[in-house]
Residue, then its C-alpha position, 0 to 999 in steps of 0.5 A: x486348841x483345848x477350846x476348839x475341841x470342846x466347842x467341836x464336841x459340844x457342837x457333835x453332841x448338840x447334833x445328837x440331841x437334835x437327832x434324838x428329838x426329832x427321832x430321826x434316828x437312822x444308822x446311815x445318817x449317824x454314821x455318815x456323820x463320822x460321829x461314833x469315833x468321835x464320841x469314843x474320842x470324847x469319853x476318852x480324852x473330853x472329861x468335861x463332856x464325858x457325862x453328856x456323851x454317855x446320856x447321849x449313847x444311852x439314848x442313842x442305843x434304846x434303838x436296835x439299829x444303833x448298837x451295832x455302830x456303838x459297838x464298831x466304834x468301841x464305845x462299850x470299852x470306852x465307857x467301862x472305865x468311866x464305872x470308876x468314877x465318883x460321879x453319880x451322874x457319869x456312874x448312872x449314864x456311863x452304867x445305861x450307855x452300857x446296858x443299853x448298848x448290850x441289852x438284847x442284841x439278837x439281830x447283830x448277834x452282839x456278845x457273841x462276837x465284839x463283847x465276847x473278844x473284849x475284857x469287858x467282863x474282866x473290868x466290870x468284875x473289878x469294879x464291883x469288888x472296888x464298888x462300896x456304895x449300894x449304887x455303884x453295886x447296883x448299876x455294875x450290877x445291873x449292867x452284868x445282869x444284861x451282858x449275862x444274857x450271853x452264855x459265852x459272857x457267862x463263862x468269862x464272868x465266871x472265869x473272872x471271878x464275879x460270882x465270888x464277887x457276889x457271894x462276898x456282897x452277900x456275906x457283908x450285906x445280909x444281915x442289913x435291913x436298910x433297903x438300899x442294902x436289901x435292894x443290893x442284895x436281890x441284885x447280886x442273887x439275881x445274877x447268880x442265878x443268871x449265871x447258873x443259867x447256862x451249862x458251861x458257867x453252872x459247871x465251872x461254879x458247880x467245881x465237882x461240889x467244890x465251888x464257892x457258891x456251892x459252898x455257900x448253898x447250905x448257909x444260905x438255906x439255913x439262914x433267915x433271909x428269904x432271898x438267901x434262902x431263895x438263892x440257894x434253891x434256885x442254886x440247887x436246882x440249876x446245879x441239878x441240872x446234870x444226873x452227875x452234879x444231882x448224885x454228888x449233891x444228894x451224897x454232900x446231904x442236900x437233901x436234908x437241907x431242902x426239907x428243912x427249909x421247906x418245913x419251915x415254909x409249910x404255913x403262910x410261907x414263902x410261895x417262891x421258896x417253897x417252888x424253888x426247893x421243890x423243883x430242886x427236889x424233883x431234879x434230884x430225883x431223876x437219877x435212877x441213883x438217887x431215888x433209893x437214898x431220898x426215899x430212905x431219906x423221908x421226903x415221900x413223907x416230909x413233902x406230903x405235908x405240902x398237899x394243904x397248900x392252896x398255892x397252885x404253883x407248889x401244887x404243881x411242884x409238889x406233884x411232880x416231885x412225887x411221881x418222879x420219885x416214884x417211878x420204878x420204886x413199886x413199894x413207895x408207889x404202893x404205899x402213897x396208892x393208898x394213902x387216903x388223905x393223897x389220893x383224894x387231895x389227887x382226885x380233888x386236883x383232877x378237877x382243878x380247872x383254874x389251873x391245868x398244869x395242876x390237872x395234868x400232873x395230879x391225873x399223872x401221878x394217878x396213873x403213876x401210882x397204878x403203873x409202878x404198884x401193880x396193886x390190887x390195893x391201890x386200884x381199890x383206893x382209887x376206884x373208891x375216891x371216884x379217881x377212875x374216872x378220871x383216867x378215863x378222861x385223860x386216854x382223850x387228853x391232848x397230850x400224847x404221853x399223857x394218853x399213853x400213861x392213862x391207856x397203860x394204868x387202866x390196863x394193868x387196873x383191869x388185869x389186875x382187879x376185875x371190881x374195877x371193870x363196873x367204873x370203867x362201863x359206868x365212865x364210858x371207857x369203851x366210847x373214848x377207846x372207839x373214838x382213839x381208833x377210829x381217829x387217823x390223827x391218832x398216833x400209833x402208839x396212842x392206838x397199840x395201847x388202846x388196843x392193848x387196854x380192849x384185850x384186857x377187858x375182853x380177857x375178863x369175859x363179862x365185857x360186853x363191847x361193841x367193836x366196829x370193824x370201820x377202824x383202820x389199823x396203822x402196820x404197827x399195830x398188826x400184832x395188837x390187832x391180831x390178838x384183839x381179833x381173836x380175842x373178839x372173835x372168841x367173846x361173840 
């Protein structure tokens, strides 16, 4: 009986692999075989051809079309406990059946619904804190990382436990230099930062400050590893991905830890570090609670010394962060407004072809800077940088906000200091507001703050301006156009 079993699974398996080479790999033709349930019968009870049984699954479920028969005939909880084995060979191919099987199945929504009703998670947890050697880490790993991709996944790994899981790998491993251990520890940061990835599960290891990897956040920050150090960021600035998580953070002094780490980074550092703690900074930064205390806390100074970087995504990162801090704070703006070593590192960015994320947010931040100071000086400090113009060019971005934030600084720039009337001639300030208005594609608002900047410039009385009455005027703007008309009117 014994033999006639194995002769039977030997003969499914030959089937199989005849049907893998000849890449005649229909759904339909497998399933009228009666072969899914076969193999679960195999894994479960057929040692001898286990491992052949999940090598074959693993090439089964590369194609989209199989995973939905593999997950029916529950083959994914037929092949967990096999991570338990001491075999090599049935560790690696039982770990890739698994993977492949899970690995993005959008088209049957898989872990949403079969996975996720599982203990799948539950039993992978416990065999990678059984797991000791670096392969086995790995490839549960490996296979978590693929089932990670589903938020409801993500939860019950948490709830079971994995991330502390990981943090343990990482305390055991991080003082290694062996490659093996270094290649486990990327893994289980990895996943981590996976997990942080979605709200429920960031939530639940977040715990009000009080969860593990949280916890473990400032180590990893201080420490030597630039993978740990990475971590943490990363950590942080997913964490902050909620204002209450960002205010708790600011108050527990993360703050500190970030500049700290982004110190040490300043010169031949680490571009992938310094990105991170950046934009965990900028994150932190969005409530309007936090602004107040990081100021206080020196990072509008301690972040500057980042504006010699030649690293495009740190510039980036960099420039964001400092016009989230400033937005509503007038004496910070007015401070780094006229700060020359930024404003004519801003101009030199306006500039900055090979990378327009870098262009956009360096002409931000320059109207940021004009917005929120409403100072003489500042518009002085940009006038003499030759940073008006510009301004001038981002009223024709394409970008919507962008548009507005440059309509409303020059606004407030000509109200407030009439020198600068000469740069907005010399830019050709005029010719862009005329073609904004003329454009039907040009929002309303893109045309009321237009509008708005014309009457500031006719309100200095020395504005020569040639404006054509061909503009058609949205409704909203009736009000915009009244006081421009009359204003018009009184120029001629």
């Amino acid at each position: 009986m014994k033999a006639n079993t194995v002769n039977k699974s030997n003969s499914l398996l030959l089937l199989l692999t005849f049907f893998i080479i000849a890449e005649q790999r229909s759904s339909g033709l497998l399933t009228d075989t009666g072969i899914f349930p076969t193999l679960a019968q195999i894994l479960k009870g057929n040692p001898s051809c286990a491992v052949k049984a999940a090598q074959v699954i693993a090439e089964i479920a590369k194609n989209e079309e199989m995973k939905k028969p593999c997950i029916d005939a529950g083959l994914v909880l037929a092949l967990v406990p096999l991570l338990e084995s001491t075999d090599q060979e049935m560790l690696l191919h039982a770990g890739r059946a698994i993977g492949h099987i899970c690995y993005e199945n959008s088209k049957y929504s898989i872990s949403k619904e079969a996975l996720s009703k599982t203990k799948v998670a539950e039993h992978l947890v416990k065999q990678l804190r059984r797991a000791e050697n670096h392969q086995r880490i790995e490839t549960i790993i490996e296979v978590l990382q693929m089932l990670a991709e589903n938020d409801a996944l993500k939860v019950q790994m948490v709830e079971a436990g994995v991330h502390e899981a990981l943090s343990e790998i990482l305390l055991r491993l991080q003082g290694s230099s062996q490659a093996e251990d270094l290649c486990s520890v990327k893994a289980a940061s990895n996943l981590i930062v996976s997990l942080l990835l979605g709200d429920e599960s960031m939530q639940k290891m977040f715990a009000n400050g009080c969860g593990i990897i949280y916890q473990k956040v400032g180590t990893w920050l201080a420490s030597n590893h630039p993978q740990l150090q990475l971590t943490g960021a990363l950590a942080v600035a997913n964490f902050a991905r909620n204002d209450g998580n960002c205010v708790r953070m600011v108050q527990l002094g993360v703050v500190l830890q970030l500049l700290d780490l982004l110190e040490q980074h300043v010169d031949n550092g680490d571009v992938s570090v310094q990105h991170a703690a950046l934009s965990a900074l900028r994150n932190l930064a969005i409530p309007v609670a936090n602004k107040v205390q990081m100021l206080e806390e020196g990072v509008a100074e301690r972040i500057q010394m980042l504006l010699r970087s030649e690293m495009a995504p740190v510039q980036f990162k960099l420039l964001g962060t400092l016009r989230m801090l400033i937005d509503g704070q007038a004496d910070t703006a007015e401070m780094l407004g006229q700060d020359p070593l930024l404003i004519n590192r801003l101009v030199q960015w306006c500039d900055a072809q090979e990378h327009a994320g870098v262009r956009g947010e360096a002409n931000r931040l320059l109207a940021s800077l004009l917005r929120h100071s409403r100072s003489q000086e500042v518009v002085k400090a940009i006038q003499q940088a030759q940073g008006v113009k510009h301004l001038v060019s981002m009223t024709t971005s394409e970008h919507v906000i962008m548009q507005n934030e440059a309509l409303i600084a020059l606004a407030i720039a000509s109200a407030i200091n009439l020198v600068i009337k000469d740069s907005l001639k010399e830019s050709r300030l005029v010719q862009s507001l005329h073609k904004l208005l003329q454009d039907e594609c040009t929002g309303p608002e893109v045309k009321y703050n237009s509008m708005g900047l014309l009457c500031s410039l006719l309100n200095s009385g020395n504005f020569t301006l040639y404006f054509q009455p061909v503009v058609r005027l949205h409704p909203n703007n009736k009000v915009a156009a009244a006081r421009l008309g009359g204003l018009f009117l009184s120029v001629r």
